[in-house]
N, C-alpha and C positions, 0 to 999 in steps of 0.2 A: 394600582399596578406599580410593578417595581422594576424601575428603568434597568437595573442592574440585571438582575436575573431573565429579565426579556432582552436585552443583549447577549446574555451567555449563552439562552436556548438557539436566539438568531445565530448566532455564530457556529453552534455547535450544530444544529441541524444544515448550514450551507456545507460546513467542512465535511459531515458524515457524509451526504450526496454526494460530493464532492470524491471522496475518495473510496469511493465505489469503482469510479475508473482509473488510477493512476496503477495500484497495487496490479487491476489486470492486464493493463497495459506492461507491466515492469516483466512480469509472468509469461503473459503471449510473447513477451519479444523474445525471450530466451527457445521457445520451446516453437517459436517459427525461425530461429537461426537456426536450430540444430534439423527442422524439416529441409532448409535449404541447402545446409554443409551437404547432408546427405543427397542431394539434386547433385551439385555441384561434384559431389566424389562418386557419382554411380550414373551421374547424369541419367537414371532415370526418371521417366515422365511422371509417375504415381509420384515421384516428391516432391517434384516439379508443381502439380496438381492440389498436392498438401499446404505446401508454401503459398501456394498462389491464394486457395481459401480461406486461410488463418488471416493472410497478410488485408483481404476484406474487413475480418472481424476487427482486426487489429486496427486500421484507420476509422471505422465508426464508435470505436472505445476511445482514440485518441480525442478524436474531434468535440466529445461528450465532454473528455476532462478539462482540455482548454476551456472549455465556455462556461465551467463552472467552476473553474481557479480563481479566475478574472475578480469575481463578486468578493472573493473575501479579501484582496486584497484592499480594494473599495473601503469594507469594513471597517478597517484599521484606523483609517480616517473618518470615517463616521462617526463610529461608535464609541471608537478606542483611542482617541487623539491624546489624550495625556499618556497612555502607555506605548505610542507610537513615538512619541516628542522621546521617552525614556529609555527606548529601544531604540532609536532610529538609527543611530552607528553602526549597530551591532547588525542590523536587519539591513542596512543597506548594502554591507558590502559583502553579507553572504546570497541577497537574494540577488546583488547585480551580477555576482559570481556564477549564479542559478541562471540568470539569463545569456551569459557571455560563456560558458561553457556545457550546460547544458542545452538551453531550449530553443537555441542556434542549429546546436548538433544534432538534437533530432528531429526539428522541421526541416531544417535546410535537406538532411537525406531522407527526410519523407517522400518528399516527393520522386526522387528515383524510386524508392521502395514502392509506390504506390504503380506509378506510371510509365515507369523501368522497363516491366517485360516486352522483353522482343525487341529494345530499343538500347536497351549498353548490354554489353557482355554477362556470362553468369556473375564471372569472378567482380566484376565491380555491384553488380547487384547483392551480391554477397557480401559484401564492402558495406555494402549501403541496409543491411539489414542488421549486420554488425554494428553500427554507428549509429543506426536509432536506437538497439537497445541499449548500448552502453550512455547514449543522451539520456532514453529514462531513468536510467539509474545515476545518473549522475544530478540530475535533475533533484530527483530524491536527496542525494547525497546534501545538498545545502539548507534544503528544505527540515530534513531532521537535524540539521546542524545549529539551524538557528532557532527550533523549538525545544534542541536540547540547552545549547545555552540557558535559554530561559530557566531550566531543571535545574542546572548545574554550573550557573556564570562561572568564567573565569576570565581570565586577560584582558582586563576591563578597569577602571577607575569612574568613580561617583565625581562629575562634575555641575557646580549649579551654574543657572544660566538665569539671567536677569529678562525677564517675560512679561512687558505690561507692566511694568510696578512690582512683580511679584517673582523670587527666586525657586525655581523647579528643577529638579536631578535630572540628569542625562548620564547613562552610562555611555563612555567612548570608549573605544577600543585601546588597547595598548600594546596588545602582543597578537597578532592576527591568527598567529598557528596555535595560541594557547587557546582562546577563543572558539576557531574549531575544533582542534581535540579535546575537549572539556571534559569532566568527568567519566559525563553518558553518552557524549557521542558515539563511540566506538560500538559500546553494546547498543545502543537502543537504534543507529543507523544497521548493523548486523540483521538485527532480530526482525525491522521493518522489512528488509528486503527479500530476507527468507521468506518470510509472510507473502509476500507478492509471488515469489515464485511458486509456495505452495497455493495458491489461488491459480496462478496459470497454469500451471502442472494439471489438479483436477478440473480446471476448465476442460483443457484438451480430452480427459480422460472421460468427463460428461458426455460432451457433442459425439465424440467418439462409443461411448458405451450405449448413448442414442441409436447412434445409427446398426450397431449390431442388433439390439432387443426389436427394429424395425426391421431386420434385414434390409436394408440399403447401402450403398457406399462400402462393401466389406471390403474391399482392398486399400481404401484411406482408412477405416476404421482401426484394421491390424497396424497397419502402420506407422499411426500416430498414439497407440497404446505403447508401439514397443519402445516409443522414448519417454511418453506421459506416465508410463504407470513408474517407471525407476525414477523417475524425478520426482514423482508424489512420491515415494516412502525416502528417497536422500534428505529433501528436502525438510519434510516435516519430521524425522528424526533431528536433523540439525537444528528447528525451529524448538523443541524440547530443550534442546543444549543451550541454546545462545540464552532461550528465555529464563533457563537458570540460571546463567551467571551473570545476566540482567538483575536478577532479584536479588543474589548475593550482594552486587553493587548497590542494592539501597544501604543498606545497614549502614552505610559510610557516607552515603550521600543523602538519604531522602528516607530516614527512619520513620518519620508520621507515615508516608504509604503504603512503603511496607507495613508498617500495624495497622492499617484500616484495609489493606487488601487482606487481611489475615485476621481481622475484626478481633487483636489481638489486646487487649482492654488492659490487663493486668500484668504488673511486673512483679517475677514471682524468683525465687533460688531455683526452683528445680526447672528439667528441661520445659522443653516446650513443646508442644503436641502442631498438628497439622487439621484445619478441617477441610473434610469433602465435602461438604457443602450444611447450608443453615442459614438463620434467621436474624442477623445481628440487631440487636436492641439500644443505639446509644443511650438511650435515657437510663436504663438498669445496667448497661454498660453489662448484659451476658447477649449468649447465642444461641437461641431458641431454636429446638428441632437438630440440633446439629450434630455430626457424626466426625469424628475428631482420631487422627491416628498418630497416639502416644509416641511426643520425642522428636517425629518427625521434620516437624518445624525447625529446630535447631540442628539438624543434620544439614537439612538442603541448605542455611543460612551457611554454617560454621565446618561444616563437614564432619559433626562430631553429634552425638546422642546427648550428652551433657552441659551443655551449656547452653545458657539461657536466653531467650531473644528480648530483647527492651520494649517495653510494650508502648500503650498509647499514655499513659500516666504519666511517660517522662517529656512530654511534650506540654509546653503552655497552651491552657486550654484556648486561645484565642491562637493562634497558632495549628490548632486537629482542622484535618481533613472531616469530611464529610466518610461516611465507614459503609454504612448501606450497599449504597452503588458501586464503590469501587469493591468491597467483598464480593458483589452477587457477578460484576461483568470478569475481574478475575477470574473466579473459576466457573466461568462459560468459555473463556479461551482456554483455557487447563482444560475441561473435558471435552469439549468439539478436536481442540489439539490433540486430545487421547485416542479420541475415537478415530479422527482425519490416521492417525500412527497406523492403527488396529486395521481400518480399513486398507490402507496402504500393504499393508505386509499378505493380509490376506490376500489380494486383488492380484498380488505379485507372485504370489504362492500361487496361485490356480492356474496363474498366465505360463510359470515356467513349467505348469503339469501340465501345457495345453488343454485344459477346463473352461476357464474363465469363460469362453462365450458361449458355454452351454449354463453358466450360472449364472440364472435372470434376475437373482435377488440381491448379488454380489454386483451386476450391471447398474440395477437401480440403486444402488446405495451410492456406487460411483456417478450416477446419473445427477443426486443430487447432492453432492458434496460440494460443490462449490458453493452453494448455498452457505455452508457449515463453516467455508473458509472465508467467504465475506463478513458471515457474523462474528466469527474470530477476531478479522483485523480492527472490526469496528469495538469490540469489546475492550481489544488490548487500547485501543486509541482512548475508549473513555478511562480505562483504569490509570492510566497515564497521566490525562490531561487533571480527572476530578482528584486524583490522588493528591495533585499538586498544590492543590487551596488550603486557604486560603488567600494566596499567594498567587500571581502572576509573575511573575520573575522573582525567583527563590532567593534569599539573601545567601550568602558566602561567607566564606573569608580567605582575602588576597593578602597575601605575607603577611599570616600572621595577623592580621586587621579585621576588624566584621563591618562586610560591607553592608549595606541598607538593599532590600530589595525592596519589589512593589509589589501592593496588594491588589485584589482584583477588582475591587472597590474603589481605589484610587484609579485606576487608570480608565475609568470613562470619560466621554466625552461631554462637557459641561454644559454641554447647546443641546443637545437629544433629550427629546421627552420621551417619555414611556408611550405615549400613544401614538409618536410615529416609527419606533420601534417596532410598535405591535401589528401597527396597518402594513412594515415591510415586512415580515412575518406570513403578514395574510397573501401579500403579492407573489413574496417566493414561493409559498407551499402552494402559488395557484398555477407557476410558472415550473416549477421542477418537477411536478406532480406529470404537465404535460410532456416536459422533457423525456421524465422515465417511460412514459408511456410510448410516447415516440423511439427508444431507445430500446424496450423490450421488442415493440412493432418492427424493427428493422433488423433487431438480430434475431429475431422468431423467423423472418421471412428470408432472411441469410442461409441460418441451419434448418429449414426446411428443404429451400432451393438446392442447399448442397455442394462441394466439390464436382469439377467437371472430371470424366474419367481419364483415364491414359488416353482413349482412343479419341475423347474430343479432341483434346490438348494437341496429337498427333494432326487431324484435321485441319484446327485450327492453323498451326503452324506452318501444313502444308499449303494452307492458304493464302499465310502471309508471304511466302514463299514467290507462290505464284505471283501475287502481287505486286512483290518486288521485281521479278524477272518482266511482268509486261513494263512498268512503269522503265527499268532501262532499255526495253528493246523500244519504247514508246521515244523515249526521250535521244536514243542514236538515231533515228528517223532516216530516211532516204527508205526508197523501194523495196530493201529486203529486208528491211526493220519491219516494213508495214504487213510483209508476206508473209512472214513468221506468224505477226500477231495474228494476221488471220487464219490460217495454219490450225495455231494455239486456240 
């Protein structure tokens, strides 16, 4: 057994669980602020009603992702302690950053958001629905900041430090804003975020297209299409955008992943072609089965038909990516992306013909698109992450100097054996397996259960109402406090 490779599955299997809920947390928040703006500016009760059952969904997604963030940070020191020692600068002052302006921000207004109704006013509950989404995304924000770094160092100096006996590199920081805006932060914190919105967009547009093919709920159903369906085709149009000029920015930055997400072997004079899909072969170094569109490649790269993109040949061979997996998860996010578009435009097309909820087929495809868009984020995450080997923090160069990165080989932990790698292995997938379970159990029995209608919510309020009035004529007490109550 190989301690190495059973640390990168442990890790990668916690992260993927793991960010199953953050992206639809980042997504609901947006698209249960805009169900409350609209409360808030029409003060009526169906929005009121919208808000109130998303803002459910929304705190049993949060609470899934805290509890499974927790563990990889663990990791780091477990498994990863020499790459932890090597990062630790750099990780510490973007994840304390992560904690001191984001995840302050949106626990601390969780709780108004959760347990708010009928207890602060709209406008500050609106306040407080505003300030958790802008926490998840900010949250986000350092979170990609310090995995991009890792992509693309910058603002940093190789310093040794005497360890036991033995001299070991720490990168420190030296320019804190160079550092965050680093190469790829810009694009690849963009592209992340997009991604989450278009995940909570068709979420809403799911539960929603649910409930029409059931006939139930048709007044939250219309109502939460007519913001979910424009937000799934804005957003994943822009997700198209951003993710291209994400790719343009490898040529400059991170040429191996570009040619292994493009299983692009040889460097040749003339253009470069694009595949739709196929079979990459390292060993014969061709692409088996594959359907390839003349040119293409060097447009999207260069913006031009004629010129040529650098292939994997100019890279030391100790030095290449892995090409398999990142060609094959690439364009699964390319085509689910394509199709999430296609769908999108359709769904929007039928809605402004007033159609859409007479088309059951057009319902179901939006029923499971969220599917399409979790497998998305997770694809884009591994083309990312495996693209970036063999290398765990990319080497550079600062003015003009080439700095030293670290391999992903070096930065394990020197104490971990492979067999107790593998028995945590066994515990998580006995533990997250119950998790998911539990987590599908509760949001199955959420979007069964439903949205309460206008008229509850009217009820309801009339009750707290009353409520309120016995407990002040209770609490002014004397004789005709008590006559009233009984009266009432």
């Amino acid at each position: 057994m190989d301690v190495e490779l059973l640390s990168r599955l442990q890790f990668a299997g916690t992260i993927m669980f793991h960010y199953l809920f953050p992206p639809l947390s980042i997504g609901l928040g947006l698209q249960l602020f805009l169900c409350e703006l609209m409360y808030f500016r029409t003060r009526d009760l169906a929005w009121e009603a919208a808000a109130r059952f998303w803002t459910r969904i929304f705190a049993v997604n949060f609470g899934m992702g805290v509890a499974t963030g927790i563990v990889m940070e663990f990791e780091f020191g477990t498994n990863w302690a020499t790459y932890s020692r090597f990062v630790g600068d750099v990780f510490g002052s973007a994840l304390a950053a992560e904690g001191v302006f984001a995840f302050f921000l949106e626990s601390g207004f969780l709780a108004i958001l959760v347990f708010g109704w009928d207890r602060v006013s709209p406008g500050m509950h609106l306040l407080s629905t505003l300030m958790v989404f802008l926490g998840s995304m900010f949250s986000a924000v350092w979170i990609v900041v310090a995995n991009s770094w890792q992509q693309t160092p910058a603002g940093y100096k190789i310093v040794w430090h005497d360890v036991q006996g033995e001299l070991v590199p720490r990168a420190e920081v030296t320019n804190f804003w160079e550092m965050v805006f680093n190469p790829s932060s810009v694009d690849r914190l963009t592209h992340t975020l997009i991604g989450a919105l278009v995940l909570g967009a068709f979420f809403v547009t799911s539960v929603s297209s649910f409930y029409v093919l059931k006939a139930r709920h048709a007044e939250f159903a219309r109502r939460c299409l007519s913001i979910a369906l424009p937000s799934a085709l804005l957003f994943s149009l822009a997700a198209a955008l951003s993710g291209h000029h994400s790719a343009q920015q490898l040529i400059h930055t991170q040429p191996a992943k570009l040619a292994a997400m493009e299983a692009h072997f040889h460097t040749t004079n003339e253009p470069t072609g694009l595949y739709l899909f196929g079979w990459p072969d390292a060993e014969s170094e061709q692409v088996r089965w594959g359907v390839r569109i003349p040119r293409m490649l060097s447009f999207l790269v260069f913006n031009n038909f004629t010129e040529p993109v650098p292939a994997m040949d100019q890279i030391a061979e100790e030095n290449r990516p892995p090409v398999w997996l990142p060609f094959q998860t690439f364009h699964l996010m390319v085509g689910l992306g394509t199709a999430m578009i296609l769908l999108a435009l359709l769904a929007n097309w039928q809605w402004y013909r007033g159609q859409l909820l007479r088309r059951r087929r057009i319902l179901w495809g939006l029923v499971a698109a969220p599917v399409a868009a979790m497998i998305a984020n997770q694809a884009g995450w591994i083309t990312a992450e495996v693209g970036r080997q063999p290398w765990i923090v990319y080497p550079s160069v600062q003015e003009g100097v080439e700095m030293m990165g670290l391999r992903t080989s070096e930065g394990l932990s020197k104490s971990v054996t492979a067999e107790q790698v593998l028995g945590s292995i066994v515990m998580f997938g006995i533990i997250y397996s119950l998790l998911f379970a539990i987590w599908i159990y509760v949001l199955n029995s959420k979007i069964q259960h439903g949205p309460e209608s206008s008229q509850q919510l009217a009820d309801h309020k009339a009750r707290l109402a009353e409520g309120t009035l016995r407990d002040q004529l209770a609490g002014s007490g004397g004789s005709h406090g008590g006559s009233l109550l009984e009266d009432k």
